[in-house]
C-alpha positions, 0 to 999 in steps of 0.5 A: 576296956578301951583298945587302941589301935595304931595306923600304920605309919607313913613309908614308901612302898618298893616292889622291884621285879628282879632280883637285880633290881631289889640288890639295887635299891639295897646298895646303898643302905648303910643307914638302913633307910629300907626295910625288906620283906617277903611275906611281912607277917613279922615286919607289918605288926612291929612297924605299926606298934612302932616296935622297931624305927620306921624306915623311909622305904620297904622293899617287897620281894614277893613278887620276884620270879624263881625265889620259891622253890624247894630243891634238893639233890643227894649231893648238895641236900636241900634248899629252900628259896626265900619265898618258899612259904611256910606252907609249903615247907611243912606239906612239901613230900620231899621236906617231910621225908628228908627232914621231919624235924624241920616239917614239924617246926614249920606246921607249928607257926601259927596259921595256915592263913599267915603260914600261906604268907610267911616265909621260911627265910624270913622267919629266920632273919626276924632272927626271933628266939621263939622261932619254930622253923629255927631249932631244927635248922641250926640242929642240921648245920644249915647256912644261910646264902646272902646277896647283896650289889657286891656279891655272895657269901655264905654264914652258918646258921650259928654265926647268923643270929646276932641277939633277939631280933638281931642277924649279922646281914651286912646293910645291902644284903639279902638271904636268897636260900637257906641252904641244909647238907644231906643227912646220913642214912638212918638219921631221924629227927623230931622238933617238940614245942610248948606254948600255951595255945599251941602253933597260934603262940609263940614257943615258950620252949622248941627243942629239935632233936637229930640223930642217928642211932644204932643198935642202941649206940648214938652215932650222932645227935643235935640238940637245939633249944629255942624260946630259952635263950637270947638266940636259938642255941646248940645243947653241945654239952648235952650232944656231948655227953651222948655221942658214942655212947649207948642211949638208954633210959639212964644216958637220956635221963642224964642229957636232958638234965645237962640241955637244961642247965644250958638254956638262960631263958627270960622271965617273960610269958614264964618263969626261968625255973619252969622253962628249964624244967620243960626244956628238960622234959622236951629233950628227954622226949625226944631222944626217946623217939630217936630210941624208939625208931 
């Protein structure tokens, strides 16, 4: 078998050693002429496939000073810098304590070569429906920060993805922080993924579970698909069905039948049927480790 491999095509290459400088270049980017990257795990691979158009320019962020942090504060909660990389999300102390289910999402992209490479902002603006860092986000109400030459605003992760491949930054912008509100003592969480080769594929299904739960009886619970719809999603009919009410083996049987008929995942890499099925038995999973505590 004859394999062809595509040279990458031609584009200027842009590094500006300040934030200011980098909203800059961006100011006038209506034609979307420049591209942004910071680890370029997702962008170098679409361009030399040609998967996406070639654009004049493409402007890295690595090297920009005081982006890689991971803070957090009990009133604020926790931030993520946009080169923060995935690999020191998944092993950060504070992360794995705080927020499990996003730690676990983390250490399930692909390895720990092009983990020490990506970022965690850029994994959520290549806005793919596979991505792992994404359901457990989104079932923790985080928001994105955007920059751009003309100033700030704020987007929940909701409203940032707009389809496959797809957010809602403006031409210009930047993310410079995912931003995830405190969790409510108490609140655990847990982030499943199906693939056939395990973090080195992408997820043919991700569920996150988040809740708190109280002798028995769910406080509140998030539930995030991922992989089964055009973007990442919210089982809210599911949520639903289980908040206030007591978390059995009968209610959780109940709420992943519900989370599967919310999902609309493609035939490709698998059948629609049997993504739903695991999507149901996912979410089954984890609720029972929210009532195994």
């Amino acid at each position: 078998m004859v394999v062809f491999y595509r040279r990458m095509p031609k584009f200027e290459y842009l590094k500006p050693g300040s934030l200011e400088g980098a909203l800059n270049i961006l100011k006038d980017n209506d034609a979307q002429q420049f591209r942004v990257y910071a680890g370029g795990t997702d962008l170098m691979p679409k361009l030399k496939k040609r998967d996406i158009e070639v654009p004049r320019a493409v402007v890295d962020l690595k090297g920009l000073p005081n982006l890689d942090y991971i803070r957090y504060g009990d009133e604020e909660g926790l931030s993520i810098g946009a080169l923060a990389t995935v690999y020191d999300v998944s092993n950060s102390p504070l992360v794995k304590e705080k927020y499990p289910a996003l730690a676990q999402g983390a250490a399930s992209i692909a390895s720990v070569h092009i983990q020490n490479r990506a970022t965690i902002v850029g994994n959520i603006c290549s806005a793919s429906p596979s991505a792992d860092s994404a359901p457990s986000l989104l079932a923790m109400g985080a928001e994105v920060r955007c920059l751009s030459h003309a100033g700030e605003r704020t987007l929940s992760l909701d409203n940032f993805f707009a389809g496959p491949n797809k957010n809602n930054l403006l031409p210009g912008e930047i993310v410079k922080e995912i931003r995830v509100p405190p969790l409510k003592p108490g609140t655990k969480g847990v982030y499943l993924k199906l693939s056939p080769r395990g973090k080195m594929d992408l997820a043919l299904v991700g569920v996150a579970v988040v809740g708190r739960v109280e002798e028995n009886r769910v406080r509140e619970v998030c539930i995030s698909l991922g992989g089964v719809s055009p973007t990442p999603v919210r089982a809210c009919l599911a949520e639903n069905e289980l908040n206030g009410t007591n978390l059995d083996e009968r209610s959780i049987i109940r709420a992943a039948e519900i989370a599967s008929g919310e999902c609309s995942p493609s035939f490709r890499r698998a059948s629609v049927e049997y993504r739903c099925m695991m999507v149901e038995v996912l979410v089954k999973r984890g609720l029972q480790s929210l009532l195994a505590g």
